[in-house]
C-alpha positions in Angstrom: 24.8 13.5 15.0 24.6 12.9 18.7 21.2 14.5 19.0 20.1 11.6 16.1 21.8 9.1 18.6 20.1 10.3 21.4 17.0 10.5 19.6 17.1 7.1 18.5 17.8 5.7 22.0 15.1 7.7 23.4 12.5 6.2 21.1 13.7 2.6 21.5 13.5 2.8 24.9 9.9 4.3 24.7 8.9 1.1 22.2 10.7 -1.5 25.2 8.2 0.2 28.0 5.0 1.2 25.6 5.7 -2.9 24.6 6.2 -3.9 28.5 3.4 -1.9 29.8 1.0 -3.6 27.2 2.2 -7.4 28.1 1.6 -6.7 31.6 -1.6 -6.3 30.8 -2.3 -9.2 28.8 -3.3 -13.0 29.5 -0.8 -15.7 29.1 -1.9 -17.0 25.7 -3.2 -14.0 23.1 -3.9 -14.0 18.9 -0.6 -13.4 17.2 -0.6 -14.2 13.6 -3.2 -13.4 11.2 -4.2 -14.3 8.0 -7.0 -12.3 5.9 -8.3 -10.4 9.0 -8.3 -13.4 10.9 -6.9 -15.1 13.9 -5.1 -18.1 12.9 -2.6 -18.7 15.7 -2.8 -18.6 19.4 0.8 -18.0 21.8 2.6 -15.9 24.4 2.0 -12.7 25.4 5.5 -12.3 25.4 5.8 -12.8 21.4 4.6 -9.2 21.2 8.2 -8.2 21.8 9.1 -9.5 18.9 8.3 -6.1 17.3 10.7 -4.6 19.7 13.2 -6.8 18.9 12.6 -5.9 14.8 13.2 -2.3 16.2 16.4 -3.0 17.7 17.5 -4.9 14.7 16.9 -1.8 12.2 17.9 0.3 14.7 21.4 -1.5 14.8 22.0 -1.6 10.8 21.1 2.1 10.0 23.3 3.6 13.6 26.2 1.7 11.7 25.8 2.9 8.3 25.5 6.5 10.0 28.4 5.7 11.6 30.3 4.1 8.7 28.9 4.5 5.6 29.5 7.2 3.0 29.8 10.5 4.5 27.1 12.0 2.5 24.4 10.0 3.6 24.9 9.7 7.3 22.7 12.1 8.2 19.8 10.7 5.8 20.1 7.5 7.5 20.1 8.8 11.0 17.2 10.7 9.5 15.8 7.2 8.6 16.6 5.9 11.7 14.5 8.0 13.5 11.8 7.8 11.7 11.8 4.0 11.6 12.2 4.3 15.5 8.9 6.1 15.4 7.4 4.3 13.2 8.0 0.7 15.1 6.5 2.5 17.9 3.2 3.0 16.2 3.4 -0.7 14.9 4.4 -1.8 18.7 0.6 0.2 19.7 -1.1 -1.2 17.3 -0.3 -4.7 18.0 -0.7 -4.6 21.5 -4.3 -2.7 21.5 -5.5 -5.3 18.9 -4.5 -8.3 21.3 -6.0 -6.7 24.3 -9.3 -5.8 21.9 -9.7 -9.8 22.2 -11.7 -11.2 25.3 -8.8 -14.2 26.1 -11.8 -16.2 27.5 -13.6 -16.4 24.0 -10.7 -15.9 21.5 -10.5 -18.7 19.3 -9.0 -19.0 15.5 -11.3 -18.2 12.8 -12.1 -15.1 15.0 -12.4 -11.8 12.5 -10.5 -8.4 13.1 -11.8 -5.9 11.1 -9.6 -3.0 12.2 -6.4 -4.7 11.6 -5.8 -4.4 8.3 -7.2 -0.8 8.6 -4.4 0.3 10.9 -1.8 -1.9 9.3 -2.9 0.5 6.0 -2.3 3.7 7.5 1.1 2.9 8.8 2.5 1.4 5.8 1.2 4.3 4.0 2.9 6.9 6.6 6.0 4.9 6.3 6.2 5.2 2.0 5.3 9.5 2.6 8.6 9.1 4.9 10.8 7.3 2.3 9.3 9.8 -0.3 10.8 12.3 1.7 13.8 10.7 2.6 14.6 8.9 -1.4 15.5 12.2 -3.2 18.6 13.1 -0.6 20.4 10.5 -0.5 23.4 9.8 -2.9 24.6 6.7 -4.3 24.7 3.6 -1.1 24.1 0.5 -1.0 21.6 0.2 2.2 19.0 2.4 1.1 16.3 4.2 -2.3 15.4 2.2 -5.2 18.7 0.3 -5.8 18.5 -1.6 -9.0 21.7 -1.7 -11.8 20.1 1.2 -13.9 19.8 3.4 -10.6 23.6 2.7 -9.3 25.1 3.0 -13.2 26.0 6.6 -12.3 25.2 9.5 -9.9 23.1 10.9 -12.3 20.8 7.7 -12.8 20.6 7.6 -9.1 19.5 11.1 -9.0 16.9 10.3 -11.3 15.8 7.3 -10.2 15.1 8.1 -6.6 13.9 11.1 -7.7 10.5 8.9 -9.5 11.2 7.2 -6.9 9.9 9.8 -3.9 7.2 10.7 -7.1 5.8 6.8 -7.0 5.8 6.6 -3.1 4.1 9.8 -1.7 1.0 9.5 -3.6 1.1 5.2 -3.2 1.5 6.7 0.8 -1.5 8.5 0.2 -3.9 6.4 -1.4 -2.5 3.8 1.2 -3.5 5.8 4.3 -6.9 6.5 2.3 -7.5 2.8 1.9 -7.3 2.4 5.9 -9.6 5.2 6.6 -12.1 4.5 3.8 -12.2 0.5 3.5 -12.6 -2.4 6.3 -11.8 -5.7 6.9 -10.7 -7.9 3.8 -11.7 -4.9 1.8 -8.7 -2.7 3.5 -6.1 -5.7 3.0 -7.0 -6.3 -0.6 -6.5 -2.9 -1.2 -3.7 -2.1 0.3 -2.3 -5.3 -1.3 -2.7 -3.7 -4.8 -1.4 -0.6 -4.2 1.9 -2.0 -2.5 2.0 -4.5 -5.6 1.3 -1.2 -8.1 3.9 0.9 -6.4 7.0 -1.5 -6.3 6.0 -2.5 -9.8 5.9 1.3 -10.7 9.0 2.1 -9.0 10.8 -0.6 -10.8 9.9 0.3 -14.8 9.2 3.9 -14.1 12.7 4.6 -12.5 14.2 2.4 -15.7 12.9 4.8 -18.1 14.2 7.4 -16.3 17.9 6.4 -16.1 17.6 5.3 -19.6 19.0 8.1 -21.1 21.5 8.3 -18.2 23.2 4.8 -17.4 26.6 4.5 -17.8 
C-alpha cells in the first residue's frame, strides 16, 4: 500500500510540473473552453491548472477510501488511483499542447480545432479499457462500478453486474479510441458522443437483466 501512495504522489507531482512547465510557456490570455471543436472562450493561462486541481481532488477521495473504505477494495482503488493519476496526466498534455497549437496573436472565438475532439476520444476511451479492467474486482462499495439498486441487492448481483459491466466498457473503450484515430473534427465528437450515450445506456439495462435472477 505505500508503494500505491508513493506512486500516486509521484504522478501528481509530475501533472503540477508537466502543467507548470506548459503555462510558462504560454501568453497571458489563451482558448479555454470549447464547444463543437471550437473556441468559444478566451482567459488565463493559469486556468489550465484547473486540470491539476481536478487531479488533486480525485486523488484526495480515492487515497481515503483506500485508506478507509472496505478492506477488500483498498487496493482496487489505490489501483484506481493510479491509474486516474495517469490518466489526468495525459488530459493535463493534451490541454496544454492544444493552447500552445493556437498563434495568441490571431486566436479569436469561432476558431476550429480539429484535433481536439480526436485526442479527447482516445483518452476517454483508454480510461473505460481501465475501468473494464478494474469493474470485475471490486466487491460491493459505494464509491466505485456500476452502482445501481439491482447491482448492490446482494454480492452476487454485484458480481454480475460489474461483471457486464467490464463486458460493456472494454469494447465501448475500443470503438472509442478507434473513433479518435479514424474520425476528425465534429465528426470525432459526434461519435464519441454516441458511443458514451450507447455504453452508459447499455450498462444500465444490460447489468439489470443480469442481476435479475439474482436481487435480493
Amino acid at each position: 500500500m505505500k508503494k500505491g501512495y508513493l506512486a500516486v504522489g509521484v504522478l501528481f507531482a509530475i501533472d503540477v510540473a508537466v502543467t507548470a512547465a506548459f503555462v510558462a510557456m504560454m501568453p497571458d490570455q489563451v482558448p479555454v473552453h470549447f464547444t463543437g471543436g471550437e473556441v468559444d472562450r478566451i482567459g488565463s493561462r493559469y486556468e489550465t491548472f484547473t486540470v491539476v486541481a481536478l487531479a488533486f481532488v480525485f486523488g484526495l477521495f480515492l487515497m481515503l477510501l483506500a485508506r478507509f473504505g472496505e478492506q477488500e477494495n483498498r487496493a482496487t482503488m489505490m489501483k484506481l488511483n493510479v491509474g486516474m493519476q495517469a490518466m489526468f496526466i495525459a488530459v493535463s498534455v493534451f490541454v496544454s499542447l492544444n493552447t500552445l497549437s493556437y498563434d495568441s496573436t490571431a486566436v479569436a472565438v469561432g476558431t476550429p480545432d480539429s484535433g481536439m475532439s480526436k485526442i479527447a476520444a482516445v483518452i476517454v476511451g483508454a480510461t473505460l479499457l481501465f475501468l473494464g479492467n478494474l469493474m470485475p474486482k471490486t466487491t460491493r462499495n459505494a464509491a466505485f462500478g456500476i452502482r445501481l439498486p439491482w447491482t448492490q441487492s446482494s454480492d452476487e448481483a454485484w458480481r454480475k453486474g460489474q461483471r457486464f459491466g467490464a463486458y460493456a466498457s472494454i469494447p465501448a473503450g475500443i470503438l472509442m479510441i478507434a473513433c479518435g484515430i479514424l474520425f476528425d473534427g465534429e465528426v470525432a465528437f459526434v461519435v464519441a458522443i454516441v458511443i458514451f450515450v450507447a455504453w452508459t445506456l447499455v450498462s444500465i439495462v444490460g447489468s439489470y437483466f443480469a442481476c435479475k435472477d439474482v436481487q435480493g
